[in-house]
Short mmCIF file of the C-alpha atoms (twelve columns), coordinates in Angstrom:
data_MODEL
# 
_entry.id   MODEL 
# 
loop_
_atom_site.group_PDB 
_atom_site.id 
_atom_site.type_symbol 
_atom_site.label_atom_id 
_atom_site.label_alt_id 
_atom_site.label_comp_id 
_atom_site.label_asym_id 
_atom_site.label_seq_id 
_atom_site.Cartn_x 
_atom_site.Cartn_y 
_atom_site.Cartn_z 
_atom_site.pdbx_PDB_model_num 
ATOM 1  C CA . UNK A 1  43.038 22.328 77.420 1 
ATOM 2  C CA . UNK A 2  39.763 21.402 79.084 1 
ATOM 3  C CA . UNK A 3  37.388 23.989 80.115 1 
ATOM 4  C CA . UNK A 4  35.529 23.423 83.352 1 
ATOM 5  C CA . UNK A 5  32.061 24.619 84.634 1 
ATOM 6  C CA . UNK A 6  33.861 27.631 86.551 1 
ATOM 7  C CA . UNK A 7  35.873 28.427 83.657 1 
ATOM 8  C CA . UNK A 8  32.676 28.576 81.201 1 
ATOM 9  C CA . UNK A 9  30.769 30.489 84.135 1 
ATOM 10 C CA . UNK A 10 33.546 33.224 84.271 1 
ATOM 11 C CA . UNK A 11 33.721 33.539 80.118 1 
ATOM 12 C CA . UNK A 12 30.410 33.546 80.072 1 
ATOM 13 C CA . UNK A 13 29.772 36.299 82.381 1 
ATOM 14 C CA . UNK A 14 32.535 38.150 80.920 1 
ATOM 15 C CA . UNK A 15 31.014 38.000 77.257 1 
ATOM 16 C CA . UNK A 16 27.107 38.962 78.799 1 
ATOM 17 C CA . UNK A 17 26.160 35.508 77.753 1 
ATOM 18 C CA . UNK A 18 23.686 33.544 79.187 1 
ATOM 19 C CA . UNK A 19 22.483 29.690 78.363 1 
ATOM 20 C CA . UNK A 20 20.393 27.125 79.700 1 
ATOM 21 C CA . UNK A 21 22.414 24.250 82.278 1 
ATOM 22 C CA . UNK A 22 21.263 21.867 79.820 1 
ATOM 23 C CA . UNK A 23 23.584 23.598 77.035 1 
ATOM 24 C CA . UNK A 24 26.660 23.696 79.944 1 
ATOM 25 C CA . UNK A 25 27.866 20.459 79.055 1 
ATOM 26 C CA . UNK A 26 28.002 20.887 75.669 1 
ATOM 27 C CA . UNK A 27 29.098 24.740 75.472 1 
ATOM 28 C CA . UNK A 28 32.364 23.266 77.647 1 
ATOM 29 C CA . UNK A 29 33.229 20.841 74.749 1 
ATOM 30 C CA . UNK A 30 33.163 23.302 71.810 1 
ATOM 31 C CA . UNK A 31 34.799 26.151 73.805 1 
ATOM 32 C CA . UNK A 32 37.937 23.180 74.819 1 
ATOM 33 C CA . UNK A 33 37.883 22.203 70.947 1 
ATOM 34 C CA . UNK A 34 38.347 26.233 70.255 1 
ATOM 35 C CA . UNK A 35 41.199 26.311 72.743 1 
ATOM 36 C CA . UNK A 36 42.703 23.268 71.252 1 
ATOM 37 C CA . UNK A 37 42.783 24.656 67.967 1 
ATOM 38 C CA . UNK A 38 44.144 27.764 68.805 1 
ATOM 39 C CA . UNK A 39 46.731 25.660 70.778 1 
ATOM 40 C CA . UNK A 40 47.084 23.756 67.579 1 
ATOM 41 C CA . UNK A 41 48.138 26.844 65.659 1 
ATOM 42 C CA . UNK A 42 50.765 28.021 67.924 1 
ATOM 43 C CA . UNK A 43 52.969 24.978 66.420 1 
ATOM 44 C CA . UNK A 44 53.109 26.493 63.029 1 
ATOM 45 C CA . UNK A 45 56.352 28.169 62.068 1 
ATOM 46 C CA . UNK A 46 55.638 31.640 60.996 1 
ATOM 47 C CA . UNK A 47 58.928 32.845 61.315 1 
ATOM 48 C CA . UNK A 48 59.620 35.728 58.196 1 
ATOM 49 C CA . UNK A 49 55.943 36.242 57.812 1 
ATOM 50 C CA . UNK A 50 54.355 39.610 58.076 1 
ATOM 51 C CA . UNK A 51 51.514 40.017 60.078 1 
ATOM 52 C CA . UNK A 52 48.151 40.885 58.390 1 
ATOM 53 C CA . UNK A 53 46.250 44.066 58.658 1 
ATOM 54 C CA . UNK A 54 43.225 42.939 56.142 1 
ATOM 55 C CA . UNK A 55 42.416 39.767 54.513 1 
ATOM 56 C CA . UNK A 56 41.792 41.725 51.385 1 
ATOM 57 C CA . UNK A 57 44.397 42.609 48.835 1 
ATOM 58 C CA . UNK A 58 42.605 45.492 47.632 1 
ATOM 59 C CA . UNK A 59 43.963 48.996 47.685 1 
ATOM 60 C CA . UNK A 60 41.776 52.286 48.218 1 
ATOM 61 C CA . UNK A 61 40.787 54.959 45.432 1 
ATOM 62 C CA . UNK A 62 41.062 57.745 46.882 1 
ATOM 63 C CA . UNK A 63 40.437 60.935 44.873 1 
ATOM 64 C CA . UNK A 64 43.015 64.046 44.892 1 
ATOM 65 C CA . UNK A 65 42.396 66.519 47.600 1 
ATOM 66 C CA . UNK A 66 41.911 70.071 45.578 1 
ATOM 67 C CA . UNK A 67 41.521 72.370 47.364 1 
ATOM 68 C CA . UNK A 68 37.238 74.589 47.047 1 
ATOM 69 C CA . UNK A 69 35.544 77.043 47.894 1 
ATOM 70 C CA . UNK A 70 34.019 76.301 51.283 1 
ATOM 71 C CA . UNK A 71 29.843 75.091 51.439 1 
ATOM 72 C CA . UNK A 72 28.316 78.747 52.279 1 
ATOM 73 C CA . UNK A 73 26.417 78.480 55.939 1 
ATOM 74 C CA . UNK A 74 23.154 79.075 54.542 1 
ATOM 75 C CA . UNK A 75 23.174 76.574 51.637 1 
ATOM 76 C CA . UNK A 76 24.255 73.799 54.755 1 
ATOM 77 C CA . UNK A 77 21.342 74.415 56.958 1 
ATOM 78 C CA . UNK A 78 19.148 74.661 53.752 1 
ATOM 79 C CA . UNK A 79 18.194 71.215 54.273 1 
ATOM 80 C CA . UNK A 80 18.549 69.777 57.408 1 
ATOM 81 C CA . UNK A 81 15.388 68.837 59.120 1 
ATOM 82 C CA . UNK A 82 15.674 71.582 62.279 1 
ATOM 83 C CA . UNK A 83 17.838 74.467 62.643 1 
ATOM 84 C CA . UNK A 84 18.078 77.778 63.724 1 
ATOM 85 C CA . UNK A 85 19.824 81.202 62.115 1 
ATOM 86 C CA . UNK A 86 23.115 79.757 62.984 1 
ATOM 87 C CA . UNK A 87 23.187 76.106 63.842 1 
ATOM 88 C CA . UNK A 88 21.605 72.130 62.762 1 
ATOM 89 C CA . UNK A 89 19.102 71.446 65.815 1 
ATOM 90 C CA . UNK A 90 19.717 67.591 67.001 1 
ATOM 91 C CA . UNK A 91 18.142 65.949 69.554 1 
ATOM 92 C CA . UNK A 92 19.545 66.214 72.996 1 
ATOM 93 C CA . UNK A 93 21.242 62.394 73.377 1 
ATOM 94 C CA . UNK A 94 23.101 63.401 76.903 1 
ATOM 95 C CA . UNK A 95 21.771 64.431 79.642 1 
# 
């Protein structure tokens, strides 16, 4: 598949990117390679295999959940940078 100038304008604003019309001609050549390839790999057979969820084969170590006494409110507002009797302070992020 060939991408065409109107094609590369609408990924391009899609994606927020922006390049210079010099860069056009060439951007439309690696972006119809990248389609080609991806083309490419729809003719492998993949029938029986599972799909992948991570690339890594690694399993997590997670420690046993037993059950403790709860953090007592005082000792959690001991050190955090602004609070009040009852509460952290943050800075406001909504308005």
């Amino acid at each position: 598949m060939n991408i065409d100038r109107n094609t590369l304008d609408k990924i391009a604003h899609l994606a927020r990117l922006t390049f210079e019309e010099k860069d056009a001609e060439e951007m439309m050549k690696d972006m119809s390679r990248m389609v080609s390839f991806v083309e490419k790999l729809k003719e492998v057979n993949t029938e029986g295999v599972e799909p992948l969820t991570t690339m890594s084969h690694e399993v997590n170590a997670l420690r046993d959940d037993v059950p403790a006494a709860p953090l007592e409110h005082e000792r959690a507002l001991r050190n955090a940078p602004q609070h009040d009797s009852d509460y952290f302070r943050v800075p406001k992020v909504l308005e």
